[in-house]
RODO-2510 file (C-alpha; in nm, 4 decimals, decimal comma):
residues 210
     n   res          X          Y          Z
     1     x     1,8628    -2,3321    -2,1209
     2     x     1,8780    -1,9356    -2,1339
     3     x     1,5046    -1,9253    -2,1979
     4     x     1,4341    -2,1730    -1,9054
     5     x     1,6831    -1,9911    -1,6604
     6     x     1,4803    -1,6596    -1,7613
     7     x     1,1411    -1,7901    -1,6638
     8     x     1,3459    -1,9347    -1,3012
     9     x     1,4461    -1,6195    -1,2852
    10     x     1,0899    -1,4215    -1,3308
    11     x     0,9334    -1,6951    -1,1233
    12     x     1,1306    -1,6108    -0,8460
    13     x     1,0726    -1,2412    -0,8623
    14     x     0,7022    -1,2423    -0,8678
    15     x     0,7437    -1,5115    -0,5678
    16     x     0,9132    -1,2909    -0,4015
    17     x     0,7393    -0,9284    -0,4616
    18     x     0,3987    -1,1885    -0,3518
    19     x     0,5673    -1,3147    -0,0660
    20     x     0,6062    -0,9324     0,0276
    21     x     0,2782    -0,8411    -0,0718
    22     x     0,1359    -1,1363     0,1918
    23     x     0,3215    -1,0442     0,4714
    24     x     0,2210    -0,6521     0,4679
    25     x    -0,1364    -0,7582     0,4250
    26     x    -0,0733    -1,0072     0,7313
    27     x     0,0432    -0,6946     0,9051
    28     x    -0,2568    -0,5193     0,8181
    29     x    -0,4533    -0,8212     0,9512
    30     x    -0,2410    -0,7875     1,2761
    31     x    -0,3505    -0,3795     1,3068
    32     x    -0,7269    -0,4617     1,2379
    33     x    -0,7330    -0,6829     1,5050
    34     x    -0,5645    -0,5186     1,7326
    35     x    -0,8401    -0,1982     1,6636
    36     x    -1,1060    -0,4520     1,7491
    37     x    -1,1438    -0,6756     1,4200
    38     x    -1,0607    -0,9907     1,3837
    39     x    -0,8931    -1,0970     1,0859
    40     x    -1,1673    -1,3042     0,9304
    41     x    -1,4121    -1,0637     1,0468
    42     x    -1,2265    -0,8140     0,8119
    43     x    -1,1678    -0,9774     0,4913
    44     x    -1,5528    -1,0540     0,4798
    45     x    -1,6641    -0,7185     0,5566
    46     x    -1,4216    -0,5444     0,2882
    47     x    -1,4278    -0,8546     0,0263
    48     x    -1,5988    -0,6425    -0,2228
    49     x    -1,3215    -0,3462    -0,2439
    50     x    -1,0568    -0,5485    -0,2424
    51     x    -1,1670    -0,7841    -0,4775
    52     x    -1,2889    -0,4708    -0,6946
    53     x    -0,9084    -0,3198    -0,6544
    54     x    -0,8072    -0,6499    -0,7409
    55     x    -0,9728    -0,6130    -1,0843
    56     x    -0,9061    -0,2692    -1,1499
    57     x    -0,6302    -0,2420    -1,0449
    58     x    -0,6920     0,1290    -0,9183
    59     x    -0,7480     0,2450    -0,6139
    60     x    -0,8264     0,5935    -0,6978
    61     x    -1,1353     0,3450    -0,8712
    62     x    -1,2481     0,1869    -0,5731
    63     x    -1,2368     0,5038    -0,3234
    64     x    -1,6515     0,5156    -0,3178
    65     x    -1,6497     0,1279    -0,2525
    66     x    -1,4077     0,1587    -0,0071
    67     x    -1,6029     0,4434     0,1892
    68     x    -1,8867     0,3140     0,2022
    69     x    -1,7207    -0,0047     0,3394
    70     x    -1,5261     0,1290     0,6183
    71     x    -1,8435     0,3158     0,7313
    72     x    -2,1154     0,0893     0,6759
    73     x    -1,9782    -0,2623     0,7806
    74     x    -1,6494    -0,1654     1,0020
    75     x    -1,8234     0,1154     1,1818
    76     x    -1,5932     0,3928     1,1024
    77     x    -1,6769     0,7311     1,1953
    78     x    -1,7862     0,9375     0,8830
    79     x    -1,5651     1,2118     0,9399
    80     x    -1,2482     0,9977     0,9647
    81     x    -1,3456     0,8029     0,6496
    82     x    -1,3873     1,0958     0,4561
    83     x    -1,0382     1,2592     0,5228
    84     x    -0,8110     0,9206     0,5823
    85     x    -0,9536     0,7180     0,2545
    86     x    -0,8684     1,0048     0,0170
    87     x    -0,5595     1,1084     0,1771
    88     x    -0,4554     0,7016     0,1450
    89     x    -0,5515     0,6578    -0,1652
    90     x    -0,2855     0,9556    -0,2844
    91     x    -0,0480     0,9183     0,0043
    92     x    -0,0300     0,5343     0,1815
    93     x     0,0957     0,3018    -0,1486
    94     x     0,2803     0,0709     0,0960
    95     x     0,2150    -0,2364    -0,2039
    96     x     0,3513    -0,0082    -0,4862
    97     x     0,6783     0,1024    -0,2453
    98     x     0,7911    -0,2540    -0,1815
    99     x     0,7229    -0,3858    -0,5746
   100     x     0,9668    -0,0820    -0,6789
   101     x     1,2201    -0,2213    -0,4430
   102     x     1,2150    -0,5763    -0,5021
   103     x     1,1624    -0,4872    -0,8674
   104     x     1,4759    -0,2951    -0,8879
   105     x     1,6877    -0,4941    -0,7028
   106     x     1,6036    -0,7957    -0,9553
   107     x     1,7142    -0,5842    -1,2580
   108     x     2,0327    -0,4779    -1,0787
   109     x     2,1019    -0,8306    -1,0288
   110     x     2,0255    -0,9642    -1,4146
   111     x     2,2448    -0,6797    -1,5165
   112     x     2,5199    -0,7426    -1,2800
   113     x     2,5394    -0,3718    -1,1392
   114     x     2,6339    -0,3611    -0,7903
   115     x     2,4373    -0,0939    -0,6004
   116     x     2,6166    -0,1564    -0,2264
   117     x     2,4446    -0,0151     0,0726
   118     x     2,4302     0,3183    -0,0290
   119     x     2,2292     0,1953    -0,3288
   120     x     1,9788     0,0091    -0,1326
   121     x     1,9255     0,3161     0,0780
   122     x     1,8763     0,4946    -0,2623
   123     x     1,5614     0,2387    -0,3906
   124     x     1,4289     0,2944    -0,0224
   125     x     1,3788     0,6241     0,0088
   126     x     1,3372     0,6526    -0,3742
   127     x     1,0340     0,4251    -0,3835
   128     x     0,9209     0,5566    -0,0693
   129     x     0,8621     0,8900    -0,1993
   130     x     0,8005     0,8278    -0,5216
   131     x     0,4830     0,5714    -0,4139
   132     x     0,3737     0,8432    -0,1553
   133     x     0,3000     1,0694    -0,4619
   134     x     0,2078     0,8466    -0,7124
   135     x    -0,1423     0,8560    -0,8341
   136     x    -0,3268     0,5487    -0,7683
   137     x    -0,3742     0,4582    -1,1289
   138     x    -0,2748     0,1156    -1,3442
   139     x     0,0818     0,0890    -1,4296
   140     x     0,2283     0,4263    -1,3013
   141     x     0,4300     0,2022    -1,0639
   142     x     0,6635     0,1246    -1,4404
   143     x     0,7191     0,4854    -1,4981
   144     x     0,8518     0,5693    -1,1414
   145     x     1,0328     0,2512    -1,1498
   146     x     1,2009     0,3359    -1,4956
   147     x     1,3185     0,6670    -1,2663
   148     x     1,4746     0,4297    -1,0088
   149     x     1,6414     0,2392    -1,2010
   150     x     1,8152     0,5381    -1,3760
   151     x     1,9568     0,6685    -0,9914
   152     x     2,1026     0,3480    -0,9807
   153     x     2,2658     0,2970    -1,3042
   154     x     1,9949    -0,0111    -1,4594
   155     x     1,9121     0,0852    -1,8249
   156     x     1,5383     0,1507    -1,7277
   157     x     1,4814    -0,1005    -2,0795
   158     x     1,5371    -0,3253    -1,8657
   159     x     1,1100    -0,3361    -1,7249
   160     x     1,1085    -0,5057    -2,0463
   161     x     1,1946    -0,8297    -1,8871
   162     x     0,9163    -0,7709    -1,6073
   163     x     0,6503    -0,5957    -1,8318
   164     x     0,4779    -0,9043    -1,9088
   165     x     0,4483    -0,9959    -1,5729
   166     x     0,3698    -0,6724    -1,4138
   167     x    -0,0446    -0,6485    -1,4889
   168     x    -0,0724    -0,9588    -1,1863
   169     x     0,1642    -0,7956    -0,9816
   170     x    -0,0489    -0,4472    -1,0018
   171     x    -0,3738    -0,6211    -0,9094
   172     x    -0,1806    -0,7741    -0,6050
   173     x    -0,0318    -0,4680    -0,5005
   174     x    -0,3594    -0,3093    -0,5389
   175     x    -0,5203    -0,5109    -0,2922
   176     x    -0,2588    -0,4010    -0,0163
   177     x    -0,2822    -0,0508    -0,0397
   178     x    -0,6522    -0,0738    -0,0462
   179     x    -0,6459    -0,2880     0,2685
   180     x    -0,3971    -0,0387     0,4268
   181     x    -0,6216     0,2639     0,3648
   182     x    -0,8527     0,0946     0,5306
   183     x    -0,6925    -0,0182     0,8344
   184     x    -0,5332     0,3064     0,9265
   185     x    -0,8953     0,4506     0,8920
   186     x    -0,9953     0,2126     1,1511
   187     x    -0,6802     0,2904     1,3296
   188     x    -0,7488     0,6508     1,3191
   189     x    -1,1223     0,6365     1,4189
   190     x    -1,0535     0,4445     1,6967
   191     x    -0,7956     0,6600     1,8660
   192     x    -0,9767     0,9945     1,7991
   193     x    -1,2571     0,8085     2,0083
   194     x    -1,0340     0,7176     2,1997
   195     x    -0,9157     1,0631     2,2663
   196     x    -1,2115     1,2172     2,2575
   197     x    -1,3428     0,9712     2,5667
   198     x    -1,0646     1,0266     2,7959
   199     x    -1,0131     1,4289     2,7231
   200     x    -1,1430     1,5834     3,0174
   201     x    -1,4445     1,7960     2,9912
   202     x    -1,3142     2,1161     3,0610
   203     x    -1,4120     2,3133     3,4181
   204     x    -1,7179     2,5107     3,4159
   205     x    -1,6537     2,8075     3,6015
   206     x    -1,9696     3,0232     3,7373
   207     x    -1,9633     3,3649     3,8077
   208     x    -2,1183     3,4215     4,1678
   209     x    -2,3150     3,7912     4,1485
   210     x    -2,1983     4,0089     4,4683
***
């Protein structure tokens, strides 16, 4: 009965951190569209970096994939794919930030610490900041979560129980932040046109000769 209630247990966790994982990517979906790509539209044109980040589970792997990508098929402006995919690969780990959360509130819960609302607002801005400087490399999300869980007073042995399950939820979590890096360059390259089309061009002023 223990060993079923443990696999109930980890069944519901991964449901959960997927559940997550779905509805950012949805939200992603929702941005894309909004710059001018439809959803469907999207996934086709970036199938082969995301499923390449889901295999590698590295994003820092699939960068040249990914820029090519956003400027060959979703019309990105060089410029803005250059600076916003490598600054999102190091900086925009939106997947990683919500697996540290879920993942440490299900160890707080199987070891029956109560973190309160100050707690929670701990593992937010902990795996906030931690995720914007993690390196976007398989299975550094367990070493910054081990760090969590020590603010928080969960024996960081505890990833034990979630090790085995964690390889899936990488590739998963992959996926998003590849598929946010590559929305916000859309995002980006369409307001800097944006901006550049309705900045006035400035007055030319001519010098009459007396």
């Amino acid at each position: 009965q223990v060993g079923v209630a443990a696999l109930l247990s980890t069944a519901v966790y991964m449901a959960t951190v997927l559940l997550g994982l779905f509805i950012l990517i949805a939200l992603y979906l929702a941005v894309a569209a909004w710059t001018g790509t439809p959803p469907l539209r999207f996934l086709r044109a970036t199938r082969e970096p995301l499923l390449l980040a889901f295999s590698t589970s590295s994003s820092a792997a699939v960068m040249p994939v990914t820029l090519t990508t956003v400027v060959g098929k979703l019309g990105v402006h060089a410029n803005v794919a250059r600076f916003v995919i490598p600054l999102g690969t190091t900086i925009n780990m939106g997947g990683t930030a919500l697996y540290q959360g879920v993942a440490a509130l299900f160890l707080a819960q199987v070891y029956g610490v109560d973190i309160g609302l100050a707690g929670m607002v701990l593992i937010i801005v902990m795996a906030t900041g931690a995720a914007i400087g993690s390196p976007g490399t398989p299975g550094v999300g367990i070493v910054i979560l081990s760090t969590i869980l020590a603010s928080i007073g969960v024996p960081p042995s505890g990833i034990a129980i979630i090790l085995g399950v964690d390889r899936l939820l990488n590739m998963c979590r992959t996926v998003a932040n590849v598929a946010g890096d590559m929305v916000a360059s859309q995002f980006v390259s369409r307001y800097a046109e944006r901006a550049v089309t309705l900045t006035p061009a400035p007055a030319t002023i001519t010098e009459h000769a007396e």
